[in-house]
C-alpha positions as CSV (number, residue, x, y, z in Angstrom):
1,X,-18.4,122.9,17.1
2,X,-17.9,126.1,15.2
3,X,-14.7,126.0,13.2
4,X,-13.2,129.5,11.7
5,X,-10.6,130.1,9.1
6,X,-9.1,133.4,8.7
7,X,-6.4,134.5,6.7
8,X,-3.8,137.6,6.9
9,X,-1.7,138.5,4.2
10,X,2.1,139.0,4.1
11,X,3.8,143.0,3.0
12,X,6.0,144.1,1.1
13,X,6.9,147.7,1.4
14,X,7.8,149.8,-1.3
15,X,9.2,152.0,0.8
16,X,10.0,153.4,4.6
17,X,11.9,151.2,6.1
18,X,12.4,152.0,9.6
19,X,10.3,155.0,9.4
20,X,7.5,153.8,11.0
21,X,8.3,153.5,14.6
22,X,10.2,157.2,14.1
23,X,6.5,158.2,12.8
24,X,7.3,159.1,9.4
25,X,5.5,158.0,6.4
26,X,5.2,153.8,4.9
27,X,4.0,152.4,1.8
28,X,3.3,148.8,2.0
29,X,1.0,146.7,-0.3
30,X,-0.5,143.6,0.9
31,X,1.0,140.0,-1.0
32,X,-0.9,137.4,-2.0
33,X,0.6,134.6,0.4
34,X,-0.2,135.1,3.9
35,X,-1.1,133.0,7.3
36,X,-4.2,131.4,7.5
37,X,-5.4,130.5,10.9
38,X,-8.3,127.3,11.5
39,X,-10.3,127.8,14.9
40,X,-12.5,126.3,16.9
41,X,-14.2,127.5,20.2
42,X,-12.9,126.0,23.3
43,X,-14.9,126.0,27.1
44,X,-12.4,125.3,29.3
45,X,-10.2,129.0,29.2
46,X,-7.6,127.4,27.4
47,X,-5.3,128.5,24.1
48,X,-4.4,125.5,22.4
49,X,-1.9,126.2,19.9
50,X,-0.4,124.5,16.3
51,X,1.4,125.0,13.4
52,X,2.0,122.8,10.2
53,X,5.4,124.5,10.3
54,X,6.2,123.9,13.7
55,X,4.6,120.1,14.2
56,X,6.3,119.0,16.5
57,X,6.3,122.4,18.9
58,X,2.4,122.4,19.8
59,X,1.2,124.8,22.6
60,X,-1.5,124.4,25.1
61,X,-1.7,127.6,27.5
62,X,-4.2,129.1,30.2
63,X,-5.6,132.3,29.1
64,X,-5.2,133.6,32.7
65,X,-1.7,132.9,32.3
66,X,-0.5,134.4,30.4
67,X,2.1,137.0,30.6
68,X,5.1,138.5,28.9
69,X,7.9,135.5,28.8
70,X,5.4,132.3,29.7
71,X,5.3,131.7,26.1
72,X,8.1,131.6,23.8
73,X,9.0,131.1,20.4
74,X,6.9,130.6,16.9
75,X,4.0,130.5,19.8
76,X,4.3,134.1,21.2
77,X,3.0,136.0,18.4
78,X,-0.4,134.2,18.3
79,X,-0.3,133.9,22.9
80,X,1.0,137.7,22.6
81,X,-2.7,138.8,21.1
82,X,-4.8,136.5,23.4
83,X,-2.9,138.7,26.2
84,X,-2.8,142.1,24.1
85,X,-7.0,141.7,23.3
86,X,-7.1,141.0,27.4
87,X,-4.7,143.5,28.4
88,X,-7.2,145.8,26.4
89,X,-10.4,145.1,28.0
90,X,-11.6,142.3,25.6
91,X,-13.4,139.1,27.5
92,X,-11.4,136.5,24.9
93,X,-13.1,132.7,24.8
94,X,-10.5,129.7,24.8
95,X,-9.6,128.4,21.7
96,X,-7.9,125.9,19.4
97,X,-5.9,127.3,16.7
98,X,-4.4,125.3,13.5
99,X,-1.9,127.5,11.8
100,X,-0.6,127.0,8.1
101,X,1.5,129.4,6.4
102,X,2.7,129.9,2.6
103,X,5.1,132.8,3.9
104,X,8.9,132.1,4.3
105,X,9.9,133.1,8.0
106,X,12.3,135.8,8.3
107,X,12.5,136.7,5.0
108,X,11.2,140.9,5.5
109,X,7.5,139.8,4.6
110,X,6.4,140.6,7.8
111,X,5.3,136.9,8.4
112,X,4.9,137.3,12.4
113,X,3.0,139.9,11.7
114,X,0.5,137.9,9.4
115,X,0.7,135.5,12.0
116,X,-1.0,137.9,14.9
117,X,-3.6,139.2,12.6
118,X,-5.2,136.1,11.1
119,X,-5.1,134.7,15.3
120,X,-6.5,138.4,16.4
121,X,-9.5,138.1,13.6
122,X,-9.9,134.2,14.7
123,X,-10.1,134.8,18.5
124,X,-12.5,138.3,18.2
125,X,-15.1,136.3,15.8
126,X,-15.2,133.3,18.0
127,X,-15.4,135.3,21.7
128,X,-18.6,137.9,19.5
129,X,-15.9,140.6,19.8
130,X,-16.4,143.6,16.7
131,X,-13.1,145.4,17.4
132,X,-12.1,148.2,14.6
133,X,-9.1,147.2,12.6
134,X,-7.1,150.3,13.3
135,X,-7.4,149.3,17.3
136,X,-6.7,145.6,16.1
137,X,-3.7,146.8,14.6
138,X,-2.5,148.5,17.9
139,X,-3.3,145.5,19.6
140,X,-1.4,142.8,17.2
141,X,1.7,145.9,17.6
142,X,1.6,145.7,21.3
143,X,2.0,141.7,21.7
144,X,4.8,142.3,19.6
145,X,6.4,144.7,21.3
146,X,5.5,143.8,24.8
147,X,4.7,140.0,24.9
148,X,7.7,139.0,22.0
149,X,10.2,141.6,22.6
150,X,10.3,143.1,19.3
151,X,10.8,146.8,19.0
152,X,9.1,146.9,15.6
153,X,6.1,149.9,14.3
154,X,2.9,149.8,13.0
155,X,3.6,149.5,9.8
156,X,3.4,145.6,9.5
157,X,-0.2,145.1,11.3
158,X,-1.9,148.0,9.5
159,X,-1.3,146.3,6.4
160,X,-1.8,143.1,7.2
161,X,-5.3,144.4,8.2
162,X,-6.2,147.6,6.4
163,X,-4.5,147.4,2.6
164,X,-6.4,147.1,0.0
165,X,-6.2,144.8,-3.6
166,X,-4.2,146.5,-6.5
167,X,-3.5,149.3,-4.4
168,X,-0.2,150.6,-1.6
169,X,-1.0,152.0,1.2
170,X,0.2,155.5,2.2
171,X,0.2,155.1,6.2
172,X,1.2,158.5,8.2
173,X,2.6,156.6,11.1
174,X,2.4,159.7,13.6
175,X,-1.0,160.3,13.0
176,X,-2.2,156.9,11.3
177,X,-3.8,158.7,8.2
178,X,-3.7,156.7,5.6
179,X,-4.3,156.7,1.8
180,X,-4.6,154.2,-0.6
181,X,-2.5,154.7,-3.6
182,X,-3.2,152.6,-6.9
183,X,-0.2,150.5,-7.5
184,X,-0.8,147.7,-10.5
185,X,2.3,146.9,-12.1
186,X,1.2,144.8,-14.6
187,X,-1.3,147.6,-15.9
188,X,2.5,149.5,-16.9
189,X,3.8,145.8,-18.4
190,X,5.8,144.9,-15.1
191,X,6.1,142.9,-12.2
192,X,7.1,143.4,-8.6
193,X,9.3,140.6,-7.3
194,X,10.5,139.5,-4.2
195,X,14.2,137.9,-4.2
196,X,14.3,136.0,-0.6
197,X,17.9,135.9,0.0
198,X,17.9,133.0,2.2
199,X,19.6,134.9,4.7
200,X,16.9,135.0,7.5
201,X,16.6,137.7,9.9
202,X,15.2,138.1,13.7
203,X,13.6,141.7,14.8
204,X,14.2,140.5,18.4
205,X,18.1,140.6,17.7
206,X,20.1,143.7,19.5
207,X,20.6,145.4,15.5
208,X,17.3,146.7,15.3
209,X,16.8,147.7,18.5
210,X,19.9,149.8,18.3
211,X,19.1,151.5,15.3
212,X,15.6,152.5,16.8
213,X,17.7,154.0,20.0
214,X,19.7,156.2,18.0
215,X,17.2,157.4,16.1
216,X,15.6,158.3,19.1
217,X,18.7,159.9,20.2
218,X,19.1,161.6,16.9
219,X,15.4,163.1,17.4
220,X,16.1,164.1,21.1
221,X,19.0,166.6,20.2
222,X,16.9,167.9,17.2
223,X,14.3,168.7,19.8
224,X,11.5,166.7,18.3
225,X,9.2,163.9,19.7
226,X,10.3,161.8,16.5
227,X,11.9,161.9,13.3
228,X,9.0,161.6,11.1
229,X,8.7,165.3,12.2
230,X,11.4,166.3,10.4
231,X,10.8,166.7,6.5
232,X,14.2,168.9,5.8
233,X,17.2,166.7,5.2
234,X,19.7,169.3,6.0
235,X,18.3,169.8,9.1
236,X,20.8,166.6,10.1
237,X,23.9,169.2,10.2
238,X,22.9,169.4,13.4
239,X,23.8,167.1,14.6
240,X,27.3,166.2,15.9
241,X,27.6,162.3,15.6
242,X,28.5,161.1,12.1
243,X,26.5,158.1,13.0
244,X,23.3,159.8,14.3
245,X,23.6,162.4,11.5
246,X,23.5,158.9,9.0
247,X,20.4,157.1,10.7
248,X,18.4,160.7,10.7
249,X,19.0,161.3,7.1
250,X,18.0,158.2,6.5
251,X,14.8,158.0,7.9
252,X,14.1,161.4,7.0
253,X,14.5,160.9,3.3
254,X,13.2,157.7,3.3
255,X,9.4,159.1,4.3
256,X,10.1,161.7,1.7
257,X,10.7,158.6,-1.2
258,X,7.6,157.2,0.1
259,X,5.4,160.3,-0.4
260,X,7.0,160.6,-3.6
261,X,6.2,157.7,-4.4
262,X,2.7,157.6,-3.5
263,X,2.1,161.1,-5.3
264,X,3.5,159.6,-8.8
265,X,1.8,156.3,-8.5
266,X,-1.8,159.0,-7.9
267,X,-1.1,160.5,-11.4
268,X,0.3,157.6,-13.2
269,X,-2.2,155.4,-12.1
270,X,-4.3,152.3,-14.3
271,X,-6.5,155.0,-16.4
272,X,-3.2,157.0,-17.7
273,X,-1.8,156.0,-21.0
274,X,0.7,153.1,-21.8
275,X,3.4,155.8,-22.3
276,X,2.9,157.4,-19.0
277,X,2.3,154.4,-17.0
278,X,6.0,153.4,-18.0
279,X,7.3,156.2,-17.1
280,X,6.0,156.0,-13.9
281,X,7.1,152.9,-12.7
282,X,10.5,153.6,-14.2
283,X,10.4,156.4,-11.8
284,X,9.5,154.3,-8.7
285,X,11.7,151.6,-9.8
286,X,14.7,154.7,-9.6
287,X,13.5,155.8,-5.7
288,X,13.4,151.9,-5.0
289,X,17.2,152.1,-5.9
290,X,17.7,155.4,-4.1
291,X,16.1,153.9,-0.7
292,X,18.4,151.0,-0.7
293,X,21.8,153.0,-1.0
294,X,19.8,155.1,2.1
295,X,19.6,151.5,4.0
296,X,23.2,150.2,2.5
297,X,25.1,153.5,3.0
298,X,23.5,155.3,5.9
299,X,21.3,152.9,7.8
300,X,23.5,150.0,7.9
301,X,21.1,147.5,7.9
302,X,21.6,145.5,4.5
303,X,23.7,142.6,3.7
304,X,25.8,140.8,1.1
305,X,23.4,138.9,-0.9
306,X,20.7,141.8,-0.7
307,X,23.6,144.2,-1.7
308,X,24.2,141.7,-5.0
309,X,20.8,141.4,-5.4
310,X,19.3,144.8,-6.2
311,X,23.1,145.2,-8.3
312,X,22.0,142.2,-10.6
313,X,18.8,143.0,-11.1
314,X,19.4,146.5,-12.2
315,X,22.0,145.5,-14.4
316,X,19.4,142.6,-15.8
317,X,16.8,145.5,-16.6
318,X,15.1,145.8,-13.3
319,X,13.6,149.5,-13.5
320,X,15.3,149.4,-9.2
321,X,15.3,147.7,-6.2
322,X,15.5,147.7,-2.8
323,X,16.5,145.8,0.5
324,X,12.8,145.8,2.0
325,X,11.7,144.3,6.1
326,X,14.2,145.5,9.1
327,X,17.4,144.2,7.5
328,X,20.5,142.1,8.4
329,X,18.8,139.2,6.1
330,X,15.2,138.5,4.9
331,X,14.3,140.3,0.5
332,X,14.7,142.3,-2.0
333,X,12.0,144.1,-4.0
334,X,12.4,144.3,-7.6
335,X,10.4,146.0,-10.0
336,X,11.0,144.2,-13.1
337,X,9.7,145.1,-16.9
338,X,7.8,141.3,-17.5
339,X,9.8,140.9,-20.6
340,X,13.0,140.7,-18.2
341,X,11.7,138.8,-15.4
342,X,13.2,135.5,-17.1
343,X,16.2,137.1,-17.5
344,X,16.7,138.6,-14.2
345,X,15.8,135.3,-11.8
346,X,18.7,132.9,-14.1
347,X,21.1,135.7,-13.6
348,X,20.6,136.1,-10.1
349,X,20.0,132.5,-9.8
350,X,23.3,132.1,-11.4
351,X,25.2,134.6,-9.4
352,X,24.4,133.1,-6.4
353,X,25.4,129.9,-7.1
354,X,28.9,131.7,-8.2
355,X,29.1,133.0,-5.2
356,X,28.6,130.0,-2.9
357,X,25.5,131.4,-1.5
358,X,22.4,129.4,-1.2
359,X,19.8,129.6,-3.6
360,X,17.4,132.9,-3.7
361,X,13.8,131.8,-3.8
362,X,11.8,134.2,-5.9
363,X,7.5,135.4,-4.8
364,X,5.3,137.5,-7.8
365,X,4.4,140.2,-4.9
366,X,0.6,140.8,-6.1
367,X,-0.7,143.8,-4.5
368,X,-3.7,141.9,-2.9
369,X,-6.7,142.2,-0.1
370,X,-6.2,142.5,3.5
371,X,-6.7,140.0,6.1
372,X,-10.2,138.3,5.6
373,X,-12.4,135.3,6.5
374,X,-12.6,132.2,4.5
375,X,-14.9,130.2,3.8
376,X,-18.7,130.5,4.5
């Protein structure tokens, strides 16, 4: 028996937050932890599902039944593809998958995400399938949205699957151009850190899905498809709502920051000079900052701990930070000079503690490959 192991990395996303189902602009970079996904072929049309996380929660499923709601929980997101690739026109063999994971769940690292793409690669290799992984991504999106319940973009998927090491990935989610941007911090003497707040999060809860229905809302009376077709910010005197008028200017200036971004981290890139590097991560660090008072202030998606954290770090010597993932719980992304990291962790550490919170747990986010098979 032929056994597979394929592995999908976790995201973090510098910035666009929310701006990807409104079909504005992302820039995620691929982490270094991920889900990693053991299979073997079975003949008998069945899905046999398991997770080292999850022991005592195994699933064993027909392939020809499943159907939105007949699986639910940690189990959907890998059942979801086997009825996305099917739903698509793909012949998918039975299976039995093994599922280990060095991700924290709900913590904005898009770990269900990570989850259907190491599952998708698995189940395509083992049924002689050689589907594109822009189409894969599309697939892994659609069990989310249709066989989960999640509302969520593209944004998680097509990194998981198409970003590339040391590098962010500049993803037009309208048209699904993407670029990839050189992003090394420690090349400018820093590091990118993730602060898990221990406050989990759950994009199936009614938050997210309200924010994505008043965006749409807000697009509708601007007369455009989506948001991410509006690139002037003042263009949001339109519209009447305070609320609406918030969530637009959000997204809109959120895909702005991320093009920004993506431009300064093209000219400051490795080859530049020490000097100039700095400068330019200082400068990212800043928009990091600027994106999270968009989410705080106008978005109203962030939360105590992640409001503390990006304060603390800042005032430890973090060049910024920012809330990242769909909110109401999950990280923070810092972008930290490596002489402060120290520094910044025991003070957070510490303010945590002072504050009766649980403990933040802290991931060097490595801008790493995408998803990828293991082994020989």
């Amino acid at each position: 028996m032929t056994t597979e192991v394929w592995f999908a990395p976790g995201r973090a996303n510098l910035m666009g937050e929310h701006t990807d189902y409104n079909e504005g602009f992302v820039l995620p970079f691929a982490l270094a932890q991920g889900v990693t996904a053991t299979a073997a072929p079975r003949a008998d049309g069945l899905l046999e599902l398991r997770s080292k996380q999850k022991p005592g929660d195994p699933v064993t499923v027909a392939l020809s039944a499943l159907a939105p709601g007949s699986v639910t929980g940690w189990a959907a997101y890998p059942a979801g593809v086997a009825w996305a690739l099917g739903a698509a026109g793909f012949d998918i063999a039975g299976a039995s998958i093994s599922i280990d994971s060095d991700l924290p769940v709900g913590a904005g690292v898009s770990s269900s995400a990570a989850l259907e793409c190491s599952v998708a690669l698995a189940l395509c290799s083992l049924s002689g399938l050689s589907v594109p992984r822009e189409q894969l991504a599309l697939i892994a999106k659609r069990a989310e949205n249709e066989f989960v319940g999640a509302p969520t973009g593209i944004i998680d998927q097509s990194a998981a699957l198409l970003c590339q090491e040391g590098h962010a990935m500049l993803l037009d989610c309208g048209t699904l151009a993407r670029t990839q941007v050189p992003f090394r911090p420690s090349a400018a003497g820093a590091v990118a850190l993730i602060v898990d707040t221990a406050v989990t999060h759950a994009l199936v809860s009614g938050e997210y899905a309200a924010r994505r229905a008043e965006c749409e809302e807000a697009a509708r009376l601007l007369g455009v498809s989506a948001l991410g077709a509006v690139t002037d910010a003042d263009a949001v005197a339109a519209l009447a709502d305070p609320v609406l008028r918030r969530r637009a200017r959000h997204v809109i200036t959120d895909s702005a920051r991320a093009r920004a971004i993506a431009s300064a981290l093209q000219r400051g890139g490795a080859d530049s000079t020490d000097t100039y590097r700095a400068a330019t991560y200082r400068y990212v660090g800043t928009l990091l900052t600027e994106g999270h008072v968009s989410l705080r202030d106008d978005f109203e998606v962030s939360w105590p701990q992640a409001d503390a954290a990006v304060d603390v770090a800042i005032g430890s010597g973090a060049y910024g930070a920012k809330m990242i993932g769909g909110g109401f719980g999950g990280s923070v992304l810092a972008l930290v000079p490596l002489e402060r990291e120290a520094t910044v962790r025991s003070i957070l550490t510490m303010t945590f503690k002072e504050r009766g919170w649980a403990a933040p747990e802290f991931l060097d986010a490595v801008p790493s490959p995408a998803a990828r098979r293991q082994g020989t």
